[in-house]
N, C-alpha and C positions, 0 to 999 in steps of 0.2 A: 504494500500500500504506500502512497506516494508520501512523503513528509509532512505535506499539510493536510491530509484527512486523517483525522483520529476515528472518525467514524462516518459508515456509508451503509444505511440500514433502509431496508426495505419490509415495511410493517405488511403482516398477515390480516389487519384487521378484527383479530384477535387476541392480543395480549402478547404475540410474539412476534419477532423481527428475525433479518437473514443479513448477516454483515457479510458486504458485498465488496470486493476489489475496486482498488481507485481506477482499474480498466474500465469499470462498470461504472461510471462517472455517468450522470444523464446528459447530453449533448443539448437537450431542449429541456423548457419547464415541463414537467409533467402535468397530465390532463387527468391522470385516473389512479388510481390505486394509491400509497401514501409515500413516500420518500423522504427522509430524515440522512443531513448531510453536514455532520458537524466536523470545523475547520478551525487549525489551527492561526490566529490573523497576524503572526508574526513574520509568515512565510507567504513572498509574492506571488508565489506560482497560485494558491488558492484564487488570489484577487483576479487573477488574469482568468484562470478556468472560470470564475462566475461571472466575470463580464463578458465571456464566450458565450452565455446564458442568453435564450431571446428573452423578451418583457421583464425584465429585471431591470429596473431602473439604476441609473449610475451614482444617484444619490443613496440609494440605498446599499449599492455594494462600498460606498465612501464612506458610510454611518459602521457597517458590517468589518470595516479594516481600519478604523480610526484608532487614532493613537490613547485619545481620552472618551472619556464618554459620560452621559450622566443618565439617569435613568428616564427613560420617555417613550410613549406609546404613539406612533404618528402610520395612518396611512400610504401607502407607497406602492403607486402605479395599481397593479392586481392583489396586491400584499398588503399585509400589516409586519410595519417595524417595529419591534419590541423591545427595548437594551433593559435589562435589571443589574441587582449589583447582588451579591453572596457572599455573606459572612466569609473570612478567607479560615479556613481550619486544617489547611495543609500544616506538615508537623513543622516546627521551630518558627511559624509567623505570627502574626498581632491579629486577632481575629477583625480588629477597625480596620486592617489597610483590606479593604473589600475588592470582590474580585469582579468583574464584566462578565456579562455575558448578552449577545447579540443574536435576535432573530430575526428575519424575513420569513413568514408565515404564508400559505395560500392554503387552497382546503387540500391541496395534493401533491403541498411541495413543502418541506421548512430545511431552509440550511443556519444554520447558529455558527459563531464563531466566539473565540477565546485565548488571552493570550497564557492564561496562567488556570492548572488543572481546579477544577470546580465540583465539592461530591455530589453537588445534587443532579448534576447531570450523568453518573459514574453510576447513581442509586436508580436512577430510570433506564441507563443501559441492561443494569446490571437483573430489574425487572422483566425489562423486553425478552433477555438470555434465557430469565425463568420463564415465562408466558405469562406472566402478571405485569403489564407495563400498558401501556396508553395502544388505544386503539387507531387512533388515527392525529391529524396535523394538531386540530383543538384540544384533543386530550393529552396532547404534547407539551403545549402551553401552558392550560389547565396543571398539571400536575407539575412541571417544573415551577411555576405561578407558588404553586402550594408549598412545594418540597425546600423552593429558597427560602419562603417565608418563615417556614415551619422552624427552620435550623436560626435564625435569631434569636425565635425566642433563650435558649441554653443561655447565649451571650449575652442578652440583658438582663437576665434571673442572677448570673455570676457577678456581673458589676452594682446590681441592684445589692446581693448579698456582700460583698467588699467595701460598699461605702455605709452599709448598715453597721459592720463590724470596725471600720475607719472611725463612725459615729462614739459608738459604744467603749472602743478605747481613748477617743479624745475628751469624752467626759472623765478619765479618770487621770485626765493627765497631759501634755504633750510628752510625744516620746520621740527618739530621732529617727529622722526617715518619715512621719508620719505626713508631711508637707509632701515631699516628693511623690509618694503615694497618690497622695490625695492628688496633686496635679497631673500625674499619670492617668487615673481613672477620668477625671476631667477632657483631656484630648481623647480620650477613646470616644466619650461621650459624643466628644464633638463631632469626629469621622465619622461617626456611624450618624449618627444626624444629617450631617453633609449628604448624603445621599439616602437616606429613608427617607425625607422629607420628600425628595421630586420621585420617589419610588413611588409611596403613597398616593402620589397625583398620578403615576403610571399607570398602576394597577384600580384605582378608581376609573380611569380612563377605561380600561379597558370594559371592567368588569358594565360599565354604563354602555358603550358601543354597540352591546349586545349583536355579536357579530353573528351572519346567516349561518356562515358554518359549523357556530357551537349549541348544543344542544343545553335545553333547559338544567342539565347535572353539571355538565363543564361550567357553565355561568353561574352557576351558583355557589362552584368550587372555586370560581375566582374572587366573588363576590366577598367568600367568607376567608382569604386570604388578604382580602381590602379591611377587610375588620380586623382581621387579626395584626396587622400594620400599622392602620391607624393607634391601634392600641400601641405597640412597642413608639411608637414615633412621643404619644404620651406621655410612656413611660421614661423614655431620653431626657424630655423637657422637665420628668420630676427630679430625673437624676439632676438635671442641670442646675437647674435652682437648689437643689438639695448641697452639691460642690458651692454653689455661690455662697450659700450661709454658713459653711461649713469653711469656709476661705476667711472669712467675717469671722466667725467665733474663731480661727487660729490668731487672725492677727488679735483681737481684745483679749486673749489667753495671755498674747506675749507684751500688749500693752500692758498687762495687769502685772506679769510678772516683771517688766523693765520697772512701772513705776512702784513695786513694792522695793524692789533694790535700792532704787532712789529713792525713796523714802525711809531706808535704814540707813543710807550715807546721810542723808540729809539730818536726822538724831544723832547720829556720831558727830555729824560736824560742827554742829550745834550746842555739845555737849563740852567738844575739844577747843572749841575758837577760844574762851574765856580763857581755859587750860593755859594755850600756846600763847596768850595771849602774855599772860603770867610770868612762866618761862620764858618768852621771849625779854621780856621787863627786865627780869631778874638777871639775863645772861649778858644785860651789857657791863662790859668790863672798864668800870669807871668809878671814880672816888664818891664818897657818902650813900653807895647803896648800903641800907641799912643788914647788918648781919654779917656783914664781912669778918667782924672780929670774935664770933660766938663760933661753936665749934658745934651747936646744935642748932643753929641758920637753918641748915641742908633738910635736918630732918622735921624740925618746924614746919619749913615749907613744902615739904610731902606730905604732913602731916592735911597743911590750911589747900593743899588739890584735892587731896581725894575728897575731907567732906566738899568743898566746891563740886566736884563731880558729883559725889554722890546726892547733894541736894538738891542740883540740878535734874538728875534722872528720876528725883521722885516729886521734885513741881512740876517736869514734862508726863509722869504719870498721873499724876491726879486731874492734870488739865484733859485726861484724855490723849494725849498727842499720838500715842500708840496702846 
């Protein structure tokens, strides 16, 4: 199979598919039966084979091999363009930096591409192999629709549960690292926001288009992955306010704690000014400071500090001071 098809499935119509050689590439759009043609868009040679394609619009195979993308549901020629985004849960990545995924839809053609491996489409392959997978172009949609959706929810249940326990430890304390944390979960929030938000208008879009070729189950399957969406998109915005107050009570924490430190210099010094005040009186080296000739001068005036000190600390206690 050529480098840029990962997959070239021709559906039964019943729940199973035949992965077919990139020889067996369709020359024209198909008019009948279902074809599923997923492409890898990092590799030119796909771009050129689907602009070989008749009625395939150029704007669409431009959208299908773009470098960025953001999630949006738009008409195109005989098709519907579809781009979503997918939690990324490949192993050692950040489930925020989200993954593409792009379709051109008809009722007997759908080709998707992607630049970076995606499970939810690996889960409906891996269906089709069994005989439990999508029957046709809409049911394709329909359950990829479902299947991206479905896998957020883990990811926002996880950050929702990390800033509950971020919460729970900052009430008994700052402790270090906890700022970092806390600003960490914060950008994920945002990433993932970044693009659920025009997702949401995707998959509302679609699910309202109510298109001829999906049947009353497929739209209802997409409708309830519109709900399920709107909801996590919510849920982001609670996180997000949640981080903002949560940013707000770090800094009054350390407000609180700078100004209680300065406020025990501030009694020391208060305490000591008179002191060094004293001392310093005492330590100039000049004729008739009185005590010069007593041999218990010294301890006299050890004696006349501390109570000074000490009478001090207990008229700054009485007044309340501390």
């Amino acid at each position: 199979m050529s480098s840029f098809v990962i997959h070239n499935l021709e559906l039964d119509g019943l729940g199973g598919a035949t992965q077919l050689t990139s020889a067996e590439l369709p020359t024209t759009l198909p008019s009948q039966g279902c074809r599923w043609v997923h492409l890898d868009c990092s590799e030119e040679e796909g771009r050129v084979w689907l602009s070989s394609l008749n009625d395939i619009p150029e704007t669409a195979v431009e959208a299908l091999f773009a470098e960025e993308t953001r999630p949006r549901t738009v008409k195109m020629g005989k098709g519907l363009l579809l781009t979503l985004r997918g939690v990324n849960l490949n192993p050692e990545s950040n489930p925020s930096d989200m993954v593409s995924l792009r379709l051109w839809v008809t009722p007997h053609f759908i080709v998707s591409s992607r630049r970076r491996k995606l499970l939810s489409v690996q889960d409906v392959v891996k269906d089709l192999s069994n005989n439990e997978g999508p029957v046709n172009t809409a049911d394709i949609v329909a359950t990829l629709t479902e299947t991206l959706t479905g896998r957020m929810a883990k990811v926002i249940t996880g950050l929702e549960d990390e800033l509950a326990d971020l919460e729970e430890s900052i009430g008994e304390g700052i402790e270090a690292g906890q700022r970092d944390s806390l600003v960490q979960r914060r950008l994920e929030t945002i990433r993932l926001r970044r693009f659920l938000v025009p997702q949401k208008e995707a998959i509302n879009k679609l699910a309202q288009e109510s298109i001829a070729w999906m049947t009353p189950e497929q739209t209802a399957q997409v409708q309830e992955a519109a709900n399920d969406i709107t909801r996590y998109v919510e849920g982001l915005e609670s996180l997000r306010e949640r981080c903002l107050l949560m940013q707000e009570e770090f800094a009054n924490l350390q407000s609180e704690k700078m100004n209680a430190r300065m406020y025990v210099l501030s009694i020391l010094s208060g305490i000591f000014m008179p002191l060094g005040f004293l001392t310093g009186l005492f330590g100039i080296n000049i004729g008739g400071m009185p005590g010069t000739e007593s041999s218990m001068a010294f301890w006299l005036f050890c004696v006349v500090l501390v109570v000074l000190g000490g009478g001090q600390f207990v008229l700054m206690r009485k007044s309340r001071w501390f």
